[in-house]
N, CA, C and O atoms as a CHARMM CRD file, in Angstrom:
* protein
*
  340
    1    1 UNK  N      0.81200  -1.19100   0.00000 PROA 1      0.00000
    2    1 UNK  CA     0.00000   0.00000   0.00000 PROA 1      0.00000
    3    1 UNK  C      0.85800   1.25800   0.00000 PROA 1      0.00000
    4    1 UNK  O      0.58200   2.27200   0.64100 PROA 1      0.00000
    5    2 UNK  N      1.61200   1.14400  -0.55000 PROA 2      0.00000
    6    2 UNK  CA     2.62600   2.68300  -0.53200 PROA 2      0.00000
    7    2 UNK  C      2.03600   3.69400  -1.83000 PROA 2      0.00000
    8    2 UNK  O      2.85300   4.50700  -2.26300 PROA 2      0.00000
    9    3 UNK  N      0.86900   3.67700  -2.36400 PROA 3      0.00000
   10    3 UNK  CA     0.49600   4.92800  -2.82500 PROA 3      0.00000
   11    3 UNK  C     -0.87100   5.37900  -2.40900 PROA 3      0.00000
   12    3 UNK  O     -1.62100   6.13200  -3.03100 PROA 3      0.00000
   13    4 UNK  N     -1.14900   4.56200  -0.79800 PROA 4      0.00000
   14    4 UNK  CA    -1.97600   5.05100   0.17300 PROA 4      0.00000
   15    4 UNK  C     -1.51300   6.38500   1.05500 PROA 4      0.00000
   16    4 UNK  O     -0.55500   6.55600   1.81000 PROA 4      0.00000
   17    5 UNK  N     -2.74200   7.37000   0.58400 PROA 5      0.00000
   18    5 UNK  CA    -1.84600   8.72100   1.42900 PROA 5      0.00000
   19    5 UNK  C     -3.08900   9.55800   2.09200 PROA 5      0.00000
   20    5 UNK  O     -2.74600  10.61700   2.61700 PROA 5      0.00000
   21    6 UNK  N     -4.25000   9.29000   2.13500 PROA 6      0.00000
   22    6 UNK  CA    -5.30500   9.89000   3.18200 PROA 6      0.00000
   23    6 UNK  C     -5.76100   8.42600   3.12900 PROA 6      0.00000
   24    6 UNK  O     -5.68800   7.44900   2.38300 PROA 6      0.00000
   25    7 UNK  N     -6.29700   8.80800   4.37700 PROA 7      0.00000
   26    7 UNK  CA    -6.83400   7.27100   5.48000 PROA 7      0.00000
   27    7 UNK  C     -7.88200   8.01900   6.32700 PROA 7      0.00000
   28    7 UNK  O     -7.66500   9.01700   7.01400 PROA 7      0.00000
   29    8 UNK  N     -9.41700   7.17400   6.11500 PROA 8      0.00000
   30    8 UNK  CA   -10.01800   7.66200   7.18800 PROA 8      0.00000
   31    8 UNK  C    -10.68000   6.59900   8.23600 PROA 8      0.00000
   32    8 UNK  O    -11.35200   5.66300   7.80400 PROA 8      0.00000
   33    9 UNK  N    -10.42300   6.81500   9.85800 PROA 9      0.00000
   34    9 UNK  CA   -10.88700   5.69800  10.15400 PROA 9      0.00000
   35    9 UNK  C    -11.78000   5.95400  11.46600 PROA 9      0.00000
   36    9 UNK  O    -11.87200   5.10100  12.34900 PROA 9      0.00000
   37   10 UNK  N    -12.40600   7.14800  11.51900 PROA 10     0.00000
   38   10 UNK  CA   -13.90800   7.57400  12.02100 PROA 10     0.00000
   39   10 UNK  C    -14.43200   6.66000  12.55700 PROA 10     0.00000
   40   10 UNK  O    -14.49600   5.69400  11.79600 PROA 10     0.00000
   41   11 UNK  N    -14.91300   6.45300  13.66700 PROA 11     0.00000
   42   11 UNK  CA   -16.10100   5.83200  13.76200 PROA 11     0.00000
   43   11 UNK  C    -16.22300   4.51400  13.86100 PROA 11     0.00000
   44   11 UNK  O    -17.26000   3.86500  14.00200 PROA 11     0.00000
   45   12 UNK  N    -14.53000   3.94000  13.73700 PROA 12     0.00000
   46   12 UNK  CA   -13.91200   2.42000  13.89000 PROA 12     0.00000
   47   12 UNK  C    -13.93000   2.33800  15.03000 PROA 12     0.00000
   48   12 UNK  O    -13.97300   3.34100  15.74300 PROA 12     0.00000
   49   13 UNK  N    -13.89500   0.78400  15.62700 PROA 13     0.00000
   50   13 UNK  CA   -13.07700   0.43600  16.84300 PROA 13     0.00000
   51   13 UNK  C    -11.66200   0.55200  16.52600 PROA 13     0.00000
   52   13 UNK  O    -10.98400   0.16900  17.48000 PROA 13     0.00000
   53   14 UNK  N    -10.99600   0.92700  15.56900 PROA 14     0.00000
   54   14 UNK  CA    -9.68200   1.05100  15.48000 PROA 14     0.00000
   55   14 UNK  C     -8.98700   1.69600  16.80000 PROA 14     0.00000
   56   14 UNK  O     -9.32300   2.80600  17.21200 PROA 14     0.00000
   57   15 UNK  N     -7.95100   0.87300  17.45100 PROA 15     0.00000
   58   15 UNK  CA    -7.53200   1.45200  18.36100 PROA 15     0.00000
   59   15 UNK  C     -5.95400   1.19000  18.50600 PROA 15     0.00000
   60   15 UNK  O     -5.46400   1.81300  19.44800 PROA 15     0.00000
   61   16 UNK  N     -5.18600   0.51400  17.88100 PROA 16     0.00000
   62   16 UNK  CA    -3.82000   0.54200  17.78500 PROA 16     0.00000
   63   16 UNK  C     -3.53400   1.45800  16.03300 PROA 16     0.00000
   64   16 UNK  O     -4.17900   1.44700  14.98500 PROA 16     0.00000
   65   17 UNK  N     -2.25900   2.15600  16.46600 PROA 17     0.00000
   66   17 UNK  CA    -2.21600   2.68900  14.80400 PROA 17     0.00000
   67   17 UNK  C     -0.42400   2.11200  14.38600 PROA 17     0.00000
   68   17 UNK  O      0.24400   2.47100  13.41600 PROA 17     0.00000
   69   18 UNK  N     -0.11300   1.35500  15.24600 PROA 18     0.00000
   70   18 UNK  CA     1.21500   0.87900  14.89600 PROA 18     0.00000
   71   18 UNK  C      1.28300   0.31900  13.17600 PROA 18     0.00000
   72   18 UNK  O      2.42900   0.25000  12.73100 PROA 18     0.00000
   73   19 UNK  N      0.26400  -0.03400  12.31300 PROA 19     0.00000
   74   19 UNK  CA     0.47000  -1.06700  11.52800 PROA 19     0.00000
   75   19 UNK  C      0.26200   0.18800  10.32100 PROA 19     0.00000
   76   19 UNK  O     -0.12000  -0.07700   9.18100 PROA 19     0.00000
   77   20 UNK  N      0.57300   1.53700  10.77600 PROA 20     0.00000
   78   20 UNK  CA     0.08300   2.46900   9.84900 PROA 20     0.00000
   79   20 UNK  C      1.75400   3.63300   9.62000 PROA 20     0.00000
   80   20 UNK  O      1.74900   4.60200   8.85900 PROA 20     0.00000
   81   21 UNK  N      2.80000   3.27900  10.32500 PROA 21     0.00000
   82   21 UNK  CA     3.94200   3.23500  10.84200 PROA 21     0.00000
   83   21 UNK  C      4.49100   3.36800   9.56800 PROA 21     0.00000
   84   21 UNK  O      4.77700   4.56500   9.56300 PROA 21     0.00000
   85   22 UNK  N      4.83900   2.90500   8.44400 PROA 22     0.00000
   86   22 UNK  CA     5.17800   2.40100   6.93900 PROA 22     0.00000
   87   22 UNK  C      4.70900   3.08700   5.60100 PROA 22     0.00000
   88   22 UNK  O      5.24200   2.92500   4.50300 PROA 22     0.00000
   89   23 UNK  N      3.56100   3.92300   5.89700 PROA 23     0.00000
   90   23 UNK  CA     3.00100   4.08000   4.98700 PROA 23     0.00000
   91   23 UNK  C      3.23800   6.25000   4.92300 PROA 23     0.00000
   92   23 UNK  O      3.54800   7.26700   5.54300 PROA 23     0.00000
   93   24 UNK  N      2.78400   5.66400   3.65700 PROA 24     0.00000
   94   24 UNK  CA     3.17700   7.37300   3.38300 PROA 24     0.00000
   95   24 UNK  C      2.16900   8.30000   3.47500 PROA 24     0.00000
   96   24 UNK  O      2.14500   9.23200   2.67200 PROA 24     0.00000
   97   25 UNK  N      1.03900   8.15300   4.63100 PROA 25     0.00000
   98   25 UNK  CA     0.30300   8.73600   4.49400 PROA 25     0.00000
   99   25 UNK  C      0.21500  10.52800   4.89200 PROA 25     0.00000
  100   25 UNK  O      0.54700  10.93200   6.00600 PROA 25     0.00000
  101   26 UNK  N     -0.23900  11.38700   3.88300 PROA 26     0.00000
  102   26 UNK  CA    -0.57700  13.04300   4.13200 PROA 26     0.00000
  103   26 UNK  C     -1.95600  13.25200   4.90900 PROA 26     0.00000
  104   26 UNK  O     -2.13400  14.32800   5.48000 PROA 26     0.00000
  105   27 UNK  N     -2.77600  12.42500   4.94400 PROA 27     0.00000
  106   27 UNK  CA    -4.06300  13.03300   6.18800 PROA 27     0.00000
  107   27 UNK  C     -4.42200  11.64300   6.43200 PROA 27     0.00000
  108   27 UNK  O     -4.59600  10.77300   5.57800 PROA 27     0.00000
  109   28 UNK  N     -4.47600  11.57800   7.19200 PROA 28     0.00000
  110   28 UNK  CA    -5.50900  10.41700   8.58200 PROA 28     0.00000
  111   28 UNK  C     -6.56000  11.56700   9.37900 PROA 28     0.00000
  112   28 UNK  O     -6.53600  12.76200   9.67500 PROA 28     0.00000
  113   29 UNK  N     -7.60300  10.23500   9.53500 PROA 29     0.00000
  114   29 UNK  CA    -8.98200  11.05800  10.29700 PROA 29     0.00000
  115   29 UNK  C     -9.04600  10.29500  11.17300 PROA 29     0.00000
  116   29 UNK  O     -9.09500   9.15400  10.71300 PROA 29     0.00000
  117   30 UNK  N     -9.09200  10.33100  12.98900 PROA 30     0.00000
  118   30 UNK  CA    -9.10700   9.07600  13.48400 PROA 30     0.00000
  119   30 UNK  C    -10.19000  10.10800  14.41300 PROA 30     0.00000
  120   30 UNK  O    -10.01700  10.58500  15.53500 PROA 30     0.00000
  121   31 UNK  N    -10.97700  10.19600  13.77800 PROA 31     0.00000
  122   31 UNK  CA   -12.28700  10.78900  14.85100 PROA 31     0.00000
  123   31 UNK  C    -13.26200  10.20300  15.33600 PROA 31     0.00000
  124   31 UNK  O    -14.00800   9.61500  14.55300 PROA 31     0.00000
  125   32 UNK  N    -13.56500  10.18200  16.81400 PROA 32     0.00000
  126   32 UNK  CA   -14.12200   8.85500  17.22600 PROA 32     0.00000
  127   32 UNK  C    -13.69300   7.26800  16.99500 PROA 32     0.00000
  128   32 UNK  O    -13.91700   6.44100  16.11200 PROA 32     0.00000
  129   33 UNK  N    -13.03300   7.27100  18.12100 PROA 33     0.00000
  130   33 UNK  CA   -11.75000   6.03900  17.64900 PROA 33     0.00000
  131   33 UNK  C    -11.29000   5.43900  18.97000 PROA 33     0.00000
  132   33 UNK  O    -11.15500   6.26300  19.87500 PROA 33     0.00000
  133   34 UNK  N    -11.04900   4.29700  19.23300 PROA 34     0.00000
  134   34 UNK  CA   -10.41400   3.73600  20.39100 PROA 34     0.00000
  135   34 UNK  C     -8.64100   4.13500  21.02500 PROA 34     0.00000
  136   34 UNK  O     -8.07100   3.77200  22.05400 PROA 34     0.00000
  137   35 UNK  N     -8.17200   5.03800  19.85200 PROA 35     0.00000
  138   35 UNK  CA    -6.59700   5.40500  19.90800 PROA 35     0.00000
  139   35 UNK  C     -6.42500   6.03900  20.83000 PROA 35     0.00000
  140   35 UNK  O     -7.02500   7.04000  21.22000 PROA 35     0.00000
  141   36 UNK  N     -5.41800   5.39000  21.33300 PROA 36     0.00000
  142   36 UNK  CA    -4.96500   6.40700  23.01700 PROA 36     0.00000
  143   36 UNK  C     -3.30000   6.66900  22.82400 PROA 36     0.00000
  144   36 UNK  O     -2.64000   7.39800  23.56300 PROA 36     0.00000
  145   37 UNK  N     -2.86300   6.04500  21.87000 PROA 37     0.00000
  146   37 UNK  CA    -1.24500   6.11300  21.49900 PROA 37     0.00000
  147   37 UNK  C     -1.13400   6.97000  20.02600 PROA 37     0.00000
  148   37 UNK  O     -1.53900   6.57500  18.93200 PROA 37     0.00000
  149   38 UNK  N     -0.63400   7.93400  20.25500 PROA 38     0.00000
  150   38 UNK  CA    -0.45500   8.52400  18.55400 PROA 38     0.00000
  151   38 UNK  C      1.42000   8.40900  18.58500 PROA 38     0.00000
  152   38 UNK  O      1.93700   9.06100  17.67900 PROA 38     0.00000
  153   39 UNK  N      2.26500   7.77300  19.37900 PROA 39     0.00000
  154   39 UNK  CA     3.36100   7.53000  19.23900 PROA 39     0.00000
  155   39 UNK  C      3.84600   6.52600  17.64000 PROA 39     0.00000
  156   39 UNK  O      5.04000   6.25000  17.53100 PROA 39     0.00000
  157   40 UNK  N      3.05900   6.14400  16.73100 PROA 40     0.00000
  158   40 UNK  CA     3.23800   5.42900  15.73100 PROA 40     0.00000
  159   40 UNK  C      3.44100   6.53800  14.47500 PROA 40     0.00000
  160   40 UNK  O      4.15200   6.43100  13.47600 PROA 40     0.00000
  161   41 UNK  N      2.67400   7.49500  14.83500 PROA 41     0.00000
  162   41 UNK  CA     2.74200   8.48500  13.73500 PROA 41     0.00000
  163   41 UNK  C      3.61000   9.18900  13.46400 PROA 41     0.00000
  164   41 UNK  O      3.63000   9.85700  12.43000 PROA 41     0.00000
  165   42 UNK  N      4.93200   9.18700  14.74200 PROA 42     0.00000
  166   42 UNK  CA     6.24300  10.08000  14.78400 PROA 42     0.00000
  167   42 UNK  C      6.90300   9.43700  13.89000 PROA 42     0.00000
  168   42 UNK  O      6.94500   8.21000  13.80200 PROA 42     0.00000
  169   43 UNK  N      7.65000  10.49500  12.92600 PROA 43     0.00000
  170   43 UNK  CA     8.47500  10.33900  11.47100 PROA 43     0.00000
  171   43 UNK  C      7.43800  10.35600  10.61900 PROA 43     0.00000
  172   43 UNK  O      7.93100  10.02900   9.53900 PROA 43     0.00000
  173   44 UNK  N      5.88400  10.61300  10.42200 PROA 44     0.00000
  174   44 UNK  CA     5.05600  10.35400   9.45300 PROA 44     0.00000
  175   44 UNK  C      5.10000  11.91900   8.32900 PROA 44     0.00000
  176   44 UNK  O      5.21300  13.08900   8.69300 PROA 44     0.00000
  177   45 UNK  N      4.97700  11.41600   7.04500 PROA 45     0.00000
  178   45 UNK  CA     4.99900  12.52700   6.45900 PROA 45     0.00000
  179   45 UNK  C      3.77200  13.62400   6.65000 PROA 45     0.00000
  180   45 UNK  O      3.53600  14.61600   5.96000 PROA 45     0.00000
  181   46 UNK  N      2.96800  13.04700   7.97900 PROA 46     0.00000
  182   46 UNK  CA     1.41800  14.01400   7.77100 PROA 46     0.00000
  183   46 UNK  C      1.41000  15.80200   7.27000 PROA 46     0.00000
  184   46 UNK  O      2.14800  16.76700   7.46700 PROA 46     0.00000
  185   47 UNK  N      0.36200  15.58900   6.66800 PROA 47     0.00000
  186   47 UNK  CA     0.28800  16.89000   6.49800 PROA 47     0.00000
  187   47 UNK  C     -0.80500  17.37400   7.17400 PROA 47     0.00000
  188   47 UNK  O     -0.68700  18.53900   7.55500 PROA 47     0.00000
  189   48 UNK  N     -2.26300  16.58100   7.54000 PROA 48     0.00000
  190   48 UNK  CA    -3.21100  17.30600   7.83500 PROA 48     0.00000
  191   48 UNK  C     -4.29200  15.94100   8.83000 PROA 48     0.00000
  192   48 UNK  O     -4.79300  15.00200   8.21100 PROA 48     0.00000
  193   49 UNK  N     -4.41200  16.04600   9.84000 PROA 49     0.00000
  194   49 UNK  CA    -4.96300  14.77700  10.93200 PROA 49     0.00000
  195   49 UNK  C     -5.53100  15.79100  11.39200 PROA 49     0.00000
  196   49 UNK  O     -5.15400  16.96100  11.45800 PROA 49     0.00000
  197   50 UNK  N     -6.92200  15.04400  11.86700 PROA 50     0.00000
  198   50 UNK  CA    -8.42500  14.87000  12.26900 PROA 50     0.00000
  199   50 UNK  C     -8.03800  13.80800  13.65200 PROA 50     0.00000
  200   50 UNK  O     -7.64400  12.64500  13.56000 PROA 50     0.00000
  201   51 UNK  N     -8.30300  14.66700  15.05600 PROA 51     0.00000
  202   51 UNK  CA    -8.33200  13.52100  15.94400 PROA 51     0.00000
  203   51 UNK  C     -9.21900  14.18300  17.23100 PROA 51     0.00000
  204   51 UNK  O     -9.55900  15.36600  17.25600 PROA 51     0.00000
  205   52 UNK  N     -9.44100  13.47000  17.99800 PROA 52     0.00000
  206   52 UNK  CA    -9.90500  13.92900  18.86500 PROA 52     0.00000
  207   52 UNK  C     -8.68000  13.75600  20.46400 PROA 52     0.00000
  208   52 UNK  O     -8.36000  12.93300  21.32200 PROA 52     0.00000
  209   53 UNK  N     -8.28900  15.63600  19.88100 PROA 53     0.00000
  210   53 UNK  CA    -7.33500  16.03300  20.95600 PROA 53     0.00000
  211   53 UNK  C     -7.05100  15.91400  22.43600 PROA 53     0.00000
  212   53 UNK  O     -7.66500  16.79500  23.03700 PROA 53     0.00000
  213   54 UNK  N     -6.52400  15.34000  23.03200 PROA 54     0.00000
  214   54 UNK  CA    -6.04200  15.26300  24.47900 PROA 54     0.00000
  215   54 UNK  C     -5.04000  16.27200  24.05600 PROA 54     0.00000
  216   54 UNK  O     -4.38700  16.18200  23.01700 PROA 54     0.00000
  217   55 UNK  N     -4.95100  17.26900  24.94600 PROA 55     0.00000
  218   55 UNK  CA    -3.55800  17.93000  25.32200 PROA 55     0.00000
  219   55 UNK  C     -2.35900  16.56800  25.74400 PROA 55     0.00000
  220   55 UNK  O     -1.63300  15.94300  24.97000 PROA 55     0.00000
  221   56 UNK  N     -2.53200  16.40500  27.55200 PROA 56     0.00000
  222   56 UNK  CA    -1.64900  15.53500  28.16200 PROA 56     0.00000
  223   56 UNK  C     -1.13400  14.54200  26.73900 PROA 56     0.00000
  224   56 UNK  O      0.05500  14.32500  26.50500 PROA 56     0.00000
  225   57 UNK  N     -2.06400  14.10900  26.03700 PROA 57     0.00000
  226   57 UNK  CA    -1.74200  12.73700  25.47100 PROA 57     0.00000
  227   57 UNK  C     -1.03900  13.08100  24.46500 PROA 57     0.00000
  228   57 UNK  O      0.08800  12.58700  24.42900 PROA 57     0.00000
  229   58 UNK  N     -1.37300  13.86100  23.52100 PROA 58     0.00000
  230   58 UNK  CA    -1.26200  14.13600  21.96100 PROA 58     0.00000
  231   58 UNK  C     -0.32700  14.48000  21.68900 PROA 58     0.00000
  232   58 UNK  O      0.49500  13.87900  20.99700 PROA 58     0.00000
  233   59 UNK  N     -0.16900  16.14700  22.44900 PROA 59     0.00000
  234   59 UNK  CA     0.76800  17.19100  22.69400 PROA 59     0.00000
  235   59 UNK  C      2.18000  16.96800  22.04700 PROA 59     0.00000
  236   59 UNK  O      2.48000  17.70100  21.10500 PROA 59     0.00000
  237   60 UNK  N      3.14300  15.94200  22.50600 PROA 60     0.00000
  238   60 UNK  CA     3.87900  16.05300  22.30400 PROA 60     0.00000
  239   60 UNK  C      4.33000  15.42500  20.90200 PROA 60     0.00000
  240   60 UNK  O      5.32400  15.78500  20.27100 PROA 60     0.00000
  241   61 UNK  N      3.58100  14.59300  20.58700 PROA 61     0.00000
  242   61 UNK  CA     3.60000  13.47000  19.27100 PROA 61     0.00000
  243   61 UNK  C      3.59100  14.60100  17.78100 PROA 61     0.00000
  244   61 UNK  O      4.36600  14.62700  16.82500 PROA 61     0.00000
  245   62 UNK  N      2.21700  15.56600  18.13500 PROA 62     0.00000
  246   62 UNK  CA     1.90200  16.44500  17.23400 PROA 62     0.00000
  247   62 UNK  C      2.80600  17.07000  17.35700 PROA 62     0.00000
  248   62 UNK  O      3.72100  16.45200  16.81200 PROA 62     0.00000
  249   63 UNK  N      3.31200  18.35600  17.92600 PROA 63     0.00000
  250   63 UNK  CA     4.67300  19.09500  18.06100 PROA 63     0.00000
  251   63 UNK  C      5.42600  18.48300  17.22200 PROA 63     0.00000
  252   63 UNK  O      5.70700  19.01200  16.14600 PROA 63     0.00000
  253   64 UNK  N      6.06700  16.76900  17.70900 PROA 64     0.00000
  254   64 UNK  CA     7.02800  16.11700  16.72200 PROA 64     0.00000
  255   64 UNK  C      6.64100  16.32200  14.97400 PROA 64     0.00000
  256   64 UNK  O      7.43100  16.43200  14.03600 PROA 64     0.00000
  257   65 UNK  N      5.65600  16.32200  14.96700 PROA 65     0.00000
  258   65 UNK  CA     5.47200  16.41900  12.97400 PROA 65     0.00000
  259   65 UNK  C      5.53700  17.95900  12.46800 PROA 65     0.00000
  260   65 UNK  O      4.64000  18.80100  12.43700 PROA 65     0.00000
  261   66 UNK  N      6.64900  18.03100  12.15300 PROA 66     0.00000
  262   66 UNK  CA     7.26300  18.79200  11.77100 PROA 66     0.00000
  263   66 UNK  C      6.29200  19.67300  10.45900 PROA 66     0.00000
  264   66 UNK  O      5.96300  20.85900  10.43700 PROA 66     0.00000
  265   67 UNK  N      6.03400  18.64200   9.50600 PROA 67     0.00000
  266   67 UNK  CA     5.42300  18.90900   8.42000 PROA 67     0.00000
  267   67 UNK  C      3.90000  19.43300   8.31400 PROA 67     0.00000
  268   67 UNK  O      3.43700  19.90200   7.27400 PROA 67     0.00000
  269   68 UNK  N      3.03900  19.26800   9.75600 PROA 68     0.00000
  270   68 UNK  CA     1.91700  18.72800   9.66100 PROA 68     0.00000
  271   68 UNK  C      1.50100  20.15000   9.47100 PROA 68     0.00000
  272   68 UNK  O      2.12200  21.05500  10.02700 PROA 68     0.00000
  273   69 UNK  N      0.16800  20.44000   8.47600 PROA 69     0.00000
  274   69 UNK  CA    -0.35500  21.94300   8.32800 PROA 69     0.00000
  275   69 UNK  C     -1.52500  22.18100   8.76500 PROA 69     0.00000
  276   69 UNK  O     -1.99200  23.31100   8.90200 PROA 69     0.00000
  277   70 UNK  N     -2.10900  21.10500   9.02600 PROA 70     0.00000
  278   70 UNK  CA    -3.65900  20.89500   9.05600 PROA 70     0.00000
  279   70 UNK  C     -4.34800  20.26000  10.97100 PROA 70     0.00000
  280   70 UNK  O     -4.43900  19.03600  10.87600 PROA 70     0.00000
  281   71 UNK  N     -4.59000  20.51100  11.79200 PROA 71     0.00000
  282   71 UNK  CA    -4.94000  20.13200  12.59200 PROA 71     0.00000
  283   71 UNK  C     -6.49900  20.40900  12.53400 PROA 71     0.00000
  284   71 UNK  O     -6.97700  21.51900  12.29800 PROA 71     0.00000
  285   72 UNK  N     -7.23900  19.24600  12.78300 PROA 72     0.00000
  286   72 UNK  CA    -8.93900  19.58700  13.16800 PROA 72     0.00000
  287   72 UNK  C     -8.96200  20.85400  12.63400 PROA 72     0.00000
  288   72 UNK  O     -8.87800  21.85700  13.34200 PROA 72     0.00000
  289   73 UNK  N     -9.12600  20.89900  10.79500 PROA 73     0.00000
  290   73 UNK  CA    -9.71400  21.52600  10.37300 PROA 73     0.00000
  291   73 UNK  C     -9.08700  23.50000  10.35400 PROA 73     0.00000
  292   73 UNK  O     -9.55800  24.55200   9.92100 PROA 73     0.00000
  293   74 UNK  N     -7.96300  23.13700  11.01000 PROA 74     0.00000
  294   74 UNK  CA    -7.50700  24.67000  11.51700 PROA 74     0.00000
  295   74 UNK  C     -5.90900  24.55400  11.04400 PROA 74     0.00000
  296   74 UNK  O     -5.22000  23.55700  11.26300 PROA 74     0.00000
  297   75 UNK  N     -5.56800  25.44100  10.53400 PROA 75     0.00000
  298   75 UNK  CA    -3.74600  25.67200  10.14400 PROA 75     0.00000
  299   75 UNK  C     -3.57900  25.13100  11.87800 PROA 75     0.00000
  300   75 UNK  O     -4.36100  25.21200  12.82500 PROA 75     0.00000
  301   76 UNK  N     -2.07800  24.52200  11.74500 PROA 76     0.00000
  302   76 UNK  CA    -1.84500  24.05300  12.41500 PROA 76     0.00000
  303   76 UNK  C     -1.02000  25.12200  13.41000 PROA 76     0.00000
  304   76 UNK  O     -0.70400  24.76800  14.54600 PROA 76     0.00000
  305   77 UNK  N     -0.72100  26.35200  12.93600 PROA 77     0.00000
  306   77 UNK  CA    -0.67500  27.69700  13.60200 PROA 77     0.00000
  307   77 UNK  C     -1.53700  28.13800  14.61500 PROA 77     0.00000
  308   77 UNK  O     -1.36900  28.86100  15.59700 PROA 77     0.00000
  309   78 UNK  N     -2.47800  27.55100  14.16300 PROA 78     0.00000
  310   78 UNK  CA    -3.77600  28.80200  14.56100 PROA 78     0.00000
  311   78 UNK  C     -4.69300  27.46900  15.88700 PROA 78     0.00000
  312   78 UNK  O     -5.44200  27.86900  16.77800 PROA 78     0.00000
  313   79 UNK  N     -4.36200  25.99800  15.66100 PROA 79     0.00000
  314   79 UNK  CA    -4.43800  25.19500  16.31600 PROA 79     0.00000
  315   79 UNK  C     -3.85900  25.27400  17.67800 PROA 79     0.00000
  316   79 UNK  O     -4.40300  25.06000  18.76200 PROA 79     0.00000
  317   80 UNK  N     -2.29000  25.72500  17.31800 PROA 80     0.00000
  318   80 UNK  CA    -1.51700  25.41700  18.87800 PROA 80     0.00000
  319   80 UNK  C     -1.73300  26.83500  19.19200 PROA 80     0.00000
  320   80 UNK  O     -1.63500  26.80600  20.41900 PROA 80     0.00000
  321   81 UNK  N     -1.87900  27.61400  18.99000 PROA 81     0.00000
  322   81 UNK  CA    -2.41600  29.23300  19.56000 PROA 81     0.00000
  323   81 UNK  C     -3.33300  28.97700  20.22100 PROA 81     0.00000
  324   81 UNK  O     -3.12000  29.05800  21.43100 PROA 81     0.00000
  325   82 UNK  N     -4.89900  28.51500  19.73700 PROA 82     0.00000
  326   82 UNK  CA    -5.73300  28.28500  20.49700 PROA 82     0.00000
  327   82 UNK  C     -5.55400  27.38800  21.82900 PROA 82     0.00000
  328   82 UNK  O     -6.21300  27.67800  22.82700 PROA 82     0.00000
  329   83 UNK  N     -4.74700  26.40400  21.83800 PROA 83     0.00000
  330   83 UNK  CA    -4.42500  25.72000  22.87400 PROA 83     0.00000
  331   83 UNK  C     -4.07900  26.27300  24.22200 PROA 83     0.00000
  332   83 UNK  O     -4.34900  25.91900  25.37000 PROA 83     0.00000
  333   84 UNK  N     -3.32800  27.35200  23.65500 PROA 84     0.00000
  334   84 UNK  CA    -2.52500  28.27100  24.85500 PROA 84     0.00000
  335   84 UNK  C     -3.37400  29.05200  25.45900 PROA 84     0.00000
  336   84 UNK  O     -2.98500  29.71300  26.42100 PROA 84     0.00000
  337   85 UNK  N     -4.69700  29.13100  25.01600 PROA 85     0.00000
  338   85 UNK  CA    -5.38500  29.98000  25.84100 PROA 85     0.00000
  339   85 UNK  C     -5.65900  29.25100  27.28300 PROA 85     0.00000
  340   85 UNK  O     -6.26600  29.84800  28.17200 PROA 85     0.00000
């Protein structure tokens, strides 16, 4: 599956994302989802993920993607701004 590059998995019991580790994906949607680890996604080329945010949890994984532009729908600027309030 390497010319798999948006993934949506909404509304799954999906709850490990280790097996997604490999792939070249630019947007994942994991909204409403059993995922409590987003540690699989570090090194991912994302550009734009849909999740349902924990600060404590997320925080630091997201920071790591360097590339990412897109958070829930918001530049990913304008995402971690709002956070800080």
């Amino acid at each position: 599956m390497t010319a798999l590059h948006t993934l949506i998995l909404d509304s799954t019991p999906v709850a490990d994302l280790s097996r997604l580790k490999s792939l070249p994906l630019k947007s994942l949607r994991i909204l409403n989802t059993k995922v409590s680890d987003l540690a699989p996604l570090k090194g991912m080329p994302l550009k734009q993920l849909w999740l349902d945010y924990q600060p404590e949890r997320d925080a630091e994984v997201l920071r790591s993607l360097k590339g990412l532009e897109q958070i829930n729908d918001l530049p990913a600027r304008e995402f971690w701004k709002a956070q800080e309030k």
